[in-house]
C-alpha positions, 0 to 999 in steps of 0.5 A: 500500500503506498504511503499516501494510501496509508495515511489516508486508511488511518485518517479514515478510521483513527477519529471514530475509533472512540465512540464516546468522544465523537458523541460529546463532540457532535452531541449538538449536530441536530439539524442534519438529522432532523433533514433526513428524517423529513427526507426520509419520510416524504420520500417513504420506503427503506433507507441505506445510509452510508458512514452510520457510525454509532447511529447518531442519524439511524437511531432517531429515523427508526425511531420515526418508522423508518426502516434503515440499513446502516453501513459503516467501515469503523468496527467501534462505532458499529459496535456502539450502535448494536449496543444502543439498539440493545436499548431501543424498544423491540419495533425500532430494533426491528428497523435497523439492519447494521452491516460493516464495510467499504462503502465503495464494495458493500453490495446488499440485495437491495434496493432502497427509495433513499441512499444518503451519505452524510456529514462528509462521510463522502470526503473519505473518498480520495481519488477519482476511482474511488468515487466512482466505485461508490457512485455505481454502488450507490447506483445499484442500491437505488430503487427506479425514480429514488433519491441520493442525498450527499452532504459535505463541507465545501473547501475552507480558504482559511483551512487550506492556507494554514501553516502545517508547522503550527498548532492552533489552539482548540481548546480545553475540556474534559475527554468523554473516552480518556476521562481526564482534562485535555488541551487539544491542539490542530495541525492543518497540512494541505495537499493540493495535487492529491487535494487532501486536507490531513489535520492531526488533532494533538490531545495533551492531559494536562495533569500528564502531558507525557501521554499526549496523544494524536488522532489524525483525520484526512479529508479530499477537499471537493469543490462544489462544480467538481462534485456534481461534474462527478455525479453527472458524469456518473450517470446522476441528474442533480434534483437540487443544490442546498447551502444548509439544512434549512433550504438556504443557497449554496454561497461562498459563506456555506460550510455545508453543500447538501445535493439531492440527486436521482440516477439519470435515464438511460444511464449504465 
């Protein structure tokens, strides 16, 4: 495996190996849930959703009646999710089917009304090649006429200019997973041939800095015309094109691009 390539698997993976600190630090991301809950139930039928994680989104669609099929490459976060399922009354369990795996490979004998992949689950995608695999697995999920929703965060200026060599303050808290007081510091270190964006999170307890630790994640920076070139020529009519959960115009302001898309006719 090349050295990019390695770098890319542990940035892929390292920020979900704990399942306590990602709930405490998204434990206020609730509005894309709510979006695809009411996606979900305009639309009707069953849901696969791509970069489940430990359910942060499956968990309150089941529990609105929605049937999901929810697929994750981090064995912790999977695991997770079984354990809270193992709380969730016996008809919400009952909608939930867990699998584990690459979302570009995972094929189900299914098809569903909606396939989604959200928060930036699709920035783990770092070649062209790999956005086509999953795009034609995406393809063969979706039922005649359903929908694909992907939601990423745009490329930051700001984030892509950073000095690699210098550690931004993020600051101070109590770690869920680690247990102790931290200080978290970020190096910020862009490529912009491979337009990977790598940033290494540096936690240091601050009642034993010899301990400190660093958990990598690597995110492709998608522009917004580059993303639905890809769809389009991967056989994808785009529906619409969203700035934020609430309907709002994609600007230069955005941090989030929301695109709802169905497979185009007479694409193969």
């Amino acid at each position: 495996m090349p050295a990019s390539a390695k770098t890319h698997r542990a940035g892929a993976l390292a920020h979900y190996d704990d399942p306590a600190y990602y709930d405490q630090t998204y434990k206020k991301r609730t509005y894309d849930v709510a979006y695809y809950i009411g996606t979900a139930l305009r639309l009707g039928g069953s849901v696969l959703e791509y970069g489940a994680g430990n359910g942060r989104i499956t968990l309150p669609l089941a529990r609105e009646g929605v049937n999901v099929t929810a697929v994750d490459h981090s064995a912790p976060m999977l695991a997770s999710l079984r354990a809270q399922l193992k709380l969730e009354p016996v008809e919400v369990r009952k909608r939930v089917s867990a699998r584990r795996g690459d979302m570009k490979r995972v094929r189900l004998a299914q098809k569903f009304d909606l396939v989604f992949c959200g928060f930036n689950t699709a920035l783990h995608l770092y070649t062209r090649q790999d956005v086509e695999k999953f795009l034609a697995r995406v393809r063969e999920h979706l039922k005649p006429g359903g929908r694909f929703v992907v939601d990423i965060t745009p490329p930051n200026a700001v984030d892509l200019a950073r000095d690699p060599e210098r550690a931004y303050y993020a600051g101070r808290f109590k770690h869920a997973g680690a247990g102790c007081i931290v200080k978290n510091h970020e190096y910020f270190d862009y490529d912009p041939i491979s337009q990977v964006l790598s940033v290494s999170m540096l936690f240091t307890p601050v009642e034993s800095p010899e301990d400190a630790w660093v958990t990598p994640l690597t995110h492709r920076q998608f522009f917004p015309q580059e993303w639905l070139a890809l769809l389009h020529y991967n056989g994808f009519q785009v529906i619409s094109l969203e700035g934020g959960f609430a309907g709002e115009a994609l600007s230069a302001d955005s941090d989030t691009m929301i695109v709802q898309a169905r497979v185009r006719k007479g694409f193969r």
